[in-house]
N, C-alpha and C positions, 0 to 999 in steps of 0.2 A: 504493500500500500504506500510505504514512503520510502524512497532511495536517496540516499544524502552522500554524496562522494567529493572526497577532495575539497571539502568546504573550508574556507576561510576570509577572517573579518577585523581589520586593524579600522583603529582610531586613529584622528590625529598624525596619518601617515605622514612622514619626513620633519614633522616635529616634536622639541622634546619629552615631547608627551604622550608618544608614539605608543599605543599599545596593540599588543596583538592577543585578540578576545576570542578568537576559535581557530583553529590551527591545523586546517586538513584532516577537519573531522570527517570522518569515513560512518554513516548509522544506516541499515534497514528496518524494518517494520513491518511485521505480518499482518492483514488483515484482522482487525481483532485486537491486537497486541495492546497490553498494556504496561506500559514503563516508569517507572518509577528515574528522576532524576538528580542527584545529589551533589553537591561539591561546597568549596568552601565561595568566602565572599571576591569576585573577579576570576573564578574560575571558567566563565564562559556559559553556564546555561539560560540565564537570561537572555543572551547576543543569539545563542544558538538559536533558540524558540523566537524570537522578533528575526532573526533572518529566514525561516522558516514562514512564516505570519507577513512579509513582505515589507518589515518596518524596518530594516538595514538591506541594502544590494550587500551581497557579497563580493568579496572581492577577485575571487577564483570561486571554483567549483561548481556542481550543479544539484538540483533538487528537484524530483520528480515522484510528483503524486497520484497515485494511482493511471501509470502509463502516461501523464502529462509532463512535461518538462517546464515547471511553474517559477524558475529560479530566477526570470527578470519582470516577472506578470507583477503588475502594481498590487500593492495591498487589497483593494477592493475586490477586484477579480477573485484574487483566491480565499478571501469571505464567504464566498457564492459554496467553497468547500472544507473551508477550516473551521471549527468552532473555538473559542476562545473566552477561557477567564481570568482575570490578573487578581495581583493581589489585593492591590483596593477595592474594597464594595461598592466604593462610591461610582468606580468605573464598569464599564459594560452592560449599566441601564440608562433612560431617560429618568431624573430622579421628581421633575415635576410633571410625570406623566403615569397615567392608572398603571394599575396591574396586569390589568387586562391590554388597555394600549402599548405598554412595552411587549407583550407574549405576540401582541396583534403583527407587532413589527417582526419579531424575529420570526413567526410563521409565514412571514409576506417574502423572505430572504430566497432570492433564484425565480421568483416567480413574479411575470409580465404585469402589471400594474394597468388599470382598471381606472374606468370615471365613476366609478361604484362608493359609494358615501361608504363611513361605518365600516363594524366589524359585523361578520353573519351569527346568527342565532348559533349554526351549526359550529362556528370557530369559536364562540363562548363554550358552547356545550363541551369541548374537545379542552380546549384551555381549564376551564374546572374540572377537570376527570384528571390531566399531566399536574394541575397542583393540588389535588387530593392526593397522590400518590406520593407527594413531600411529606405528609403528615404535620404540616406546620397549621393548618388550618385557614392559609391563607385563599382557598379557593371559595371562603366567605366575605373575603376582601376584594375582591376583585376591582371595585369601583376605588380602592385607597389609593393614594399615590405613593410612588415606590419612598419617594424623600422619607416615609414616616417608619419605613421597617427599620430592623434593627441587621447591625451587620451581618448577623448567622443570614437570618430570610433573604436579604439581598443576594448572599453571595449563592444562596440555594435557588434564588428567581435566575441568578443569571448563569448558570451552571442549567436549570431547563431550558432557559430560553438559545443557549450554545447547543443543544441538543432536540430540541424539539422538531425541526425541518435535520435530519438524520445527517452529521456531515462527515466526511472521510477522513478526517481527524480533527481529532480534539487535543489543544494546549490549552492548559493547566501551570499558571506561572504563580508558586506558590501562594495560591489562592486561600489557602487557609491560616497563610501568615498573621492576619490581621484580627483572627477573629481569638475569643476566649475559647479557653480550654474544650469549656461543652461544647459549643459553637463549634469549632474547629472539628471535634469527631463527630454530629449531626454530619456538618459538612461532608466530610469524608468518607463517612457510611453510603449517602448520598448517592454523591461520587460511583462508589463500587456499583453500585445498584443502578443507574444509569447505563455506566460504562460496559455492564455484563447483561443488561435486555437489550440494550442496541449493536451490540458485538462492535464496539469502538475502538478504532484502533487510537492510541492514546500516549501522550507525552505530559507527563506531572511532575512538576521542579517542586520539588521540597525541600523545605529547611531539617526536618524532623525524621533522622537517620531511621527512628523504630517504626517512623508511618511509611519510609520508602522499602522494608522489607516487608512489612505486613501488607500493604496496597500493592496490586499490581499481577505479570508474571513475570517480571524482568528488573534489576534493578542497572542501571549504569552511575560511574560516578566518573565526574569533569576534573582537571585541574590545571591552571595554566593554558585553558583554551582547547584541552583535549581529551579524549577520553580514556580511562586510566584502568577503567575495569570494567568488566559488562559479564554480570551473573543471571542466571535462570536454574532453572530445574530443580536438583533436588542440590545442588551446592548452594543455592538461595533459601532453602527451605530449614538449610541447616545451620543458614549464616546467623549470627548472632552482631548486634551492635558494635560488642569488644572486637570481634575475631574482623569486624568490617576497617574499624578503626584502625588494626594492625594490617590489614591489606595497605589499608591508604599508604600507611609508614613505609612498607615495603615497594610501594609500586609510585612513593612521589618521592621518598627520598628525607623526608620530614616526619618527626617526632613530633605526637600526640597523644595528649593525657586523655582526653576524651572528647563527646562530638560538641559541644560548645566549643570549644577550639578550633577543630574542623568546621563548623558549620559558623562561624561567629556570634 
């Protein structure tokens, strides 16, 4: 579903501020697949996920989704096939616009626009049934405007409405940074539950090393713009936090007491 080869992305080229944020990163992706993404802070997953999302040109390599070669297509275009949540709540809704009018929009995404007033009866009915399945109870709010939820809801509205028109992947730029503890595993439960009814193939930057072994089927971790490890199977199922912590030491070269250090 996603082919990433030879990718890379400096800043500031030929001045002294020169950084190089992804470094001939080489990633596939199974349809389906779900990734877990880890590294410390200026390790490259952020740069990777926005050059991916069409918010940095690359500077070499190519990116090809699902049989498309989407690697100079403007951000908008590949909208029409990426889904996306950041880690602000505040980002990825209209915040002075209904409930119903944000879900209205993102159901409207790829699809030829009309001199048709309004949302239909039948897109209400379909919008209340995807946010009864939040459990948040927001499918009795419909008419609220999004400004008034609290960050867990928002980032749970905007995580449906990145999914509701079904897209060929999903980025997740640690979307759960922002919110409180409870908040944060709502979210994430979420997340899973989303991710495994729509067979989504999926990219999730996380800060929180035990939620990128527990989420997902694949974990990779970034460092210095590149990728340093990429586990699955049953060596994933076996990994522990510590035993994670001691790969990093062994495969970047740098001593680490634990993942607050790693992870800033």
């Amino acid at each position: 579903m996603l082919e990433i080869r030879s990718l890379s992305k400096t800043f500031s080229m030929g001045s002294i501020n020169e950084k190089l944020a992804v470094d001939e990163v080489d990633l596939t992706l199974e349809a389906g697949e779900f990734v877990t993404v880890i590294g410390g802070n200026g390790a490259g997953k952020s740069t990777l996920l926005n050059c991916i999302a069409g918010v940095y040109e690359p500077d070499k390599g190519s990116i090809v989704l699902d049989g498309m070669d989407i690697t100079y297509w403007p951000e908008y275009k590949r909208s029409q096939y990426i889904g996306r949540v950041f880690q602000d709540p505040l980002k990825g809704t209209a915040f002075d616009m209904t409930i119903e009018e944000n879900l209205a929009m993102a159901y409207a995404k790829g699809k030829p626009h009309g001199l048709q007033w309004g949302i239909r009866k039948a897109d209400l009915a379909l919008f209340r049934e995807h946010l009864a399945r939040l459990g948040l109870g927001l499918e009795n709010r419909m008419k609220q405007k999004v400004g008034l939820l609290s960050g867990g809801q928002r980032q749970a509205l905007t995580l449906l409405m990145a999914t509701i028109v079904k897209p060929k992947l999903l980025l997740l730029d640690e979307h759960t940074a922002a919110l409180d503890p409870s908040a944060a595993r709502q979210v994430l439960y979420l997340t899973k539950e989303l991710v495994e009814q729509h067979q989504l193939c999926t990219l999730m930057v996380t800060h929180n090393m035990k939620a990128a072994l527990e989420y997902g089927t694949r974990t990779i971790m970034m460092h210095d713009g590149r990728i340093i490890l990429d586990i699955s199977g049953e060596e994933r199922r076996k990994m522990t936090v510590d035993k994670l912590i001691e790969l990093f030491g062994r495969r970047s070269g740098q001593e680490l007491d634990n993942d607050r250090l790693l992870l800033g």
